[in-house]
N, C-alpha and C positions, 0 to 999 in steps of 0.2 A: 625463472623457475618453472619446470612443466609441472602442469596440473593434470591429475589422469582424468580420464575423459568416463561415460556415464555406459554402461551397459542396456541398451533398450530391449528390453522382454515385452511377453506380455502381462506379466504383471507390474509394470507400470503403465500406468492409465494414457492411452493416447487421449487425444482432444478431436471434437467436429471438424477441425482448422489442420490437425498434424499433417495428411498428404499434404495440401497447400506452404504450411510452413517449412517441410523437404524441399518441395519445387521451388522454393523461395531461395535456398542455400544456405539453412541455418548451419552455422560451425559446433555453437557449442548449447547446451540444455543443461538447468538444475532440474532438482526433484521439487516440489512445492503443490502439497493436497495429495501426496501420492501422484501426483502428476508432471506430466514433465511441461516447464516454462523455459521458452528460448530465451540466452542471454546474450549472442551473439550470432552476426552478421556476415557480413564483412571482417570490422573489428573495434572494439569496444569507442577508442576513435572515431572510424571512420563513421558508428552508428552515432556516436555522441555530434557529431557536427551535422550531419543529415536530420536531426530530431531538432536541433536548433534551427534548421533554416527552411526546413519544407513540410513533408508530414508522413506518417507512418501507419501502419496496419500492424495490430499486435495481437498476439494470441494470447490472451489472457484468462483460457478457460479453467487455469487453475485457482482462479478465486471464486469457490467451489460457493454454489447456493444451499443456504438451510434456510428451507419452507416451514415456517409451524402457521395453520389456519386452523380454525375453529374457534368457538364463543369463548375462550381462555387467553386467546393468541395475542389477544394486547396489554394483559393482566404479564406475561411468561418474558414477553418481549420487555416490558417495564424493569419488571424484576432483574432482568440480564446484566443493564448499563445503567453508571452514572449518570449520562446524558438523561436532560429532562423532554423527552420525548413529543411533550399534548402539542407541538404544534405541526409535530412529523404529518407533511398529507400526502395527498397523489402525486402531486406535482413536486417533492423536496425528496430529498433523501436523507440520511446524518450518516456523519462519520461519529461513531460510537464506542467508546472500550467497552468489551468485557472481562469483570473484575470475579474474582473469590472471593470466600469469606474474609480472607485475610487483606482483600484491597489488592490483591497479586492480579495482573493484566494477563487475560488467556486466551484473549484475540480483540485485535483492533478490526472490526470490520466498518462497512458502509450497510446502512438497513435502509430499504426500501420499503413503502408501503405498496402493497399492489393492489388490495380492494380493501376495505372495511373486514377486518376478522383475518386479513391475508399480509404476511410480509416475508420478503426474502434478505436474510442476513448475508450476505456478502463477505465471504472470509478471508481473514491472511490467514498463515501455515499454520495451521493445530485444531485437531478435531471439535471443536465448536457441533456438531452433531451428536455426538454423546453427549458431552458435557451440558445439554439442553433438553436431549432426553431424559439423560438422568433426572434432571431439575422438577420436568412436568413428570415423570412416573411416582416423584418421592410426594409432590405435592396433590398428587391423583386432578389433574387440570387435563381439560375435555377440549385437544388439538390434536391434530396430527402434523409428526415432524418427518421430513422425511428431505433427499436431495431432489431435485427438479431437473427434468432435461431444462437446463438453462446452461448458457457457454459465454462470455462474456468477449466481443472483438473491443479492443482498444483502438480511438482514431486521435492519435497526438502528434500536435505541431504546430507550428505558427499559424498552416494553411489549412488546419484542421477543420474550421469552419467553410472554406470554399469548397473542400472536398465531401463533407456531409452537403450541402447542397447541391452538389451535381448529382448526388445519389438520390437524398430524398425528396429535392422540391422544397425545400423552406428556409429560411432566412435563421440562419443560427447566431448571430452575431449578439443578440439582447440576451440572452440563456445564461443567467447568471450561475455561480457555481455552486454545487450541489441541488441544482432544479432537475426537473424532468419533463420531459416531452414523448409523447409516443410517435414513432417515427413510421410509414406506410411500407412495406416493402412484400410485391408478387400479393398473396391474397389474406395476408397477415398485419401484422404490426409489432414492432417491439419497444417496450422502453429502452429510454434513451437519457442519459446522465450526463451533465458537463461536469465528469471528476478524469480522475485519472492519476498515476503514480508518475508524474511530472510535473515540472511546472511552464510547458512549454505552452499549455493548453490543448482541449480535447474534450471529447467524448468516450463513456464507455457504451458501450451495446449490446442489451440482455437480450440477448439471441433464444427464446424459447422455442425449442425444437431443435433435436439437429439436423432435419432434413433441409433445411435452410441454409448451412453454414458456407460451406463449399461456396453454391451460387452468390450469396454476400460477398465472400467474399473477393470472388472473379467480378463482382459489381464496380467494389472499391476501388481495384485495379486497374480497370479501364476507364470507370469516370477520374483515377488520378493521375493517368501518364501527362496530361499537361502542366501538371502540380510537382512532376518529380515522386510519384509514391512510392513507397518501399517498403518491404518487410522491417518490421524491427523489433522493439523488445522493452522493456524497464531497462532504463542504462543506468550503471553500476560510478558512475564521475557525476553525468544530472543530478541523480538522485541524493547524491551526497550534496551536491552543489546547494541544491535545496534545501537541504537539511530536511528529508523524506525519511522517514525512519522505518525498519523495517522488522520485522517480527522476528523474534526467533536469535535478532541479530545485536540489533541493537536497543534491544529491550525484549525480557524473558516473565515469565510466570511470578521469577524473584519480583522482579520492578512495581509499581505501584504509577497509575496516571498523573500524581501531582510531581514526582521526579520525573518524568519521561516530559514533562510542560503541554501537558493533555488540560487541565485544571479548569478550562474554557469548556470543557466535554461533561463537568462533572456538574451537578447539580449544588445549590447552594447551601448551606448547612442546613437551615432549616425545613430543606423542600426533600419529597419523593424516597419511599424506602429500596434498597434494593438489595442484592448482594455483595455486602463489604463495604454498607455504608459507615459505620460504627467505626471504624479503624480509619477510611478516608475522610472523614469529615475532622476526625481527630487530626491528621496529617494537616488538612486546611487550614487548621484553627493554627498549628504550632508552626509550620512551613516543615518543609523535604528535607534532608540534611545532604542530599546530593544530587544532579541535577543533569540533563544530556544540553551539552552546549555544541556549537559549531568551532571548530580549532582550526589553526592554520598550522602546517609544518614545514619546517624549512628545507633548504636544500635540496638536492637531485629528486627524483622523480620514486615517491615512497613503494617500497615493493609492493605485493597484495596481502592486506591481512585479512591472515585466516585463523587467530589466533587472538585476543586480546590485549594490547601493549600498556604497557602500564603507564603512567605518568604521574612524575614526580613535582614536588615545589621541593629545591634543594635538595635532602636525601627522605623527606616526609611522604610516601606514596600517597595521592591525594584522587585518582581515579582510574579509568584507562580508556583508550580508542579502541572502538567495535566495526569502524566502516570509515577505509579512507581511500584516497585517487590522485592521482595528478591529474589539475586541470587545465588545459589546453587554452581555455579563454581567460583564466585570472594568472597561469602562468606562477603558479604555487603549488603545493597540496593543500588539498583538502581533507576535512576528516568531522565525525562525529563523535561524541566520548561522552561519557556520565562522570563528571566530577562534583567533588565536596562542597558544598555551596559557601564555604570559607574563603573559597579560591577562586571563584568563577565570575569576578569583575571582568569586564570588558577589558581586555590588553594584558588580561594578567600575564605574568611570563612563566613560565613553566617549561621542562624539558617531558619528552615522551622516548623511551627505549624500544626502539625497533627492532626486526633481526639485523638489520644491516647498521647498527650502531646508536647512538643519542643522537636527538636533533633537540633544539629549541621549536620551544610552541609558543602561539598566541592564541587567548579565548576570543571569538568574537561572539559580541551579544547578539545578532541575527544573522541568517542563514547566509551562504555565498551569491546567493538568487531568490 
């Protein structure tokens, strides 16, 4: 099936990185932060096997920074997420929901501490900058919020760690994940994160300033040609492989952290007030009534869904797939889905209705990878 292709004006937001990622030979771009993020290469393939075996250069300046700093900024930031925050320091980062009144998820970001009174929230797709404004004007809290020249390079791959050391000089290999390190680069320095939206391994790279970008990342390129470096992107097979969930996609504003299996994220019932704690602590106590699991689908090679498929137990509609792929190394489909938690034992059997017909499913209880 063709997919139409993206219109680039100027009002979509280029990146520090966009000349670089043309001279690269991206094929294809979505929208994400009002910006545009490459999702292809070569081809969804060809990048998904080159991510598994060497290592890659990503533009990932659409996860866009909201700065709040001031004597308030860790009072606002509290308030934001479930997650219990007191041990977030220089060196860590969290990966963090943000919830509503209602417990409803309105961005899953990564928050950075960057000084004392300073943190940068790290966003998936949905305006998290008003939604924070709005928060600190209504509670009259003495920060300023605002975006930051920050641009984020992603370095993901097996060789991910060799290729950060031919650039910076340091031994990455102990960097456990979600630590941080400040890394040296020309007469600057930038944090430096072991996360990334893979699980091949990596670093992300808060690039502050973009007079830097460019030169970065012509750095990476020449200290990676013995590595095999290469442009690439979030791939759309890994990331399901993973069970990498994605905003917007396969979990919405509707959803809630303890169905989406965030629950780890969220603080204990009796700990930390925040926004939409009263509803989620309630959801704790009683459990989800439905749930995002990893699914296998059978047969030929599932087309792309752009669309949500239902799935059934007999003729009972019991949930549906948000994000699935044929994969090349398990030699199946893959897929993610929010089902009934009636239904979502390990092997349950189940069918899902696709456009190209029914297939039989299986739940698995952890991810492909």
């Amino acid at each position: 099936m063709h997919t139409p292709g993206i219109s680039i004006t100027r009002r979509l937001r280029q990146t520090p990185f966009s000349k670089k990622v043309f001279g690269a030979g991206v094929t294809n771009f979505t929208v994400y932060n009002h910006m545009l993020l490459p999702t292809v290469f070569k081809s969804i393939e060809d990048d998904y096997h080159h991510l598994k075996s060497a290592v890659q250069v990503w533009d990932v300046s659409c996860e866009r920074q909201v700065e709040i700093v001031g004597r308030d900024a860790k009072k606002l930031v509290n308030l934001l997420t479930p997650r219990d925050l007191h041990n977030l320091s220089l060196d860590k980062c969290f990966y963090a929901p943000i919830t509503n009144i209602s417990g409803g998820i309105i961005n899953d970001p990564v928050i950075v501490k960057v000084e004392e009174d300073r943190y940068w929230i790290s966003i998936a797709d949905s305006d998290v900058l008003l939604w924070v404004s709005g928060i600190a004007t209504g509670l009259s809290l003495e920060v300023k919020i605002f975006e930051p020249d920050v641009s984020i390079l992603g370095i993901q791959g097996p060789l991910s760690n060799d290729l950060m050391k031919r650039v910076f000089g340091m031994d990455f290999e102990n960097i456990k994940l979600f630590s941080i390190v400040k890394v040296p680069f020309k007469d600057t320095s930038f944090i430096a994160a072991r996360s990334g939206y893979s699980k091949q391994g990596g670093f992300e790279i808060y690039v502050e300033g973009s007079i830097y970008a460019e030169d970065l990342w012509d750095t990476f390129f020449e200290a990676g040609k013995p590595l095999d470096v290469a442009a690439g992107c979030p791939n759309g097979i890994e990331r399901v492989e993973a069970g990498l969930l994605s905003y917007g996609n396969d979990m919405t504003i509707e959803n809630n952290p303890i169905e989406c299996g965030l629950e780890k994220f969220c603080s204990p019932l009796s700990e930390k007030s925040y926004i939409g704690d009263k509803v989620l602590r309630k959801i704790m106590k009683t459990g989800p009534d439905k749930i995002i699991k990893s699914i296998e689908i059978s047969g030929k090679p599932v087309p792309l869904c752009m669309e949500p498929w239902p799935l059934y137990f007999k003729d009972k509609k019991i949930g549906q797939i948000t994000s699935a792929a044929f994969s090349p190394n398990f030699q199946t489909n893959v897929s993610l889905g929010m089902v009934s938690i009636e239904y979502c034992n390990e092997g349950s059997d189940i069918n899902v209705r696709t456009p190209d017909g029914t297939r039989s499913a299986k739940i698995h209880e952890k991810s492909f990878i």
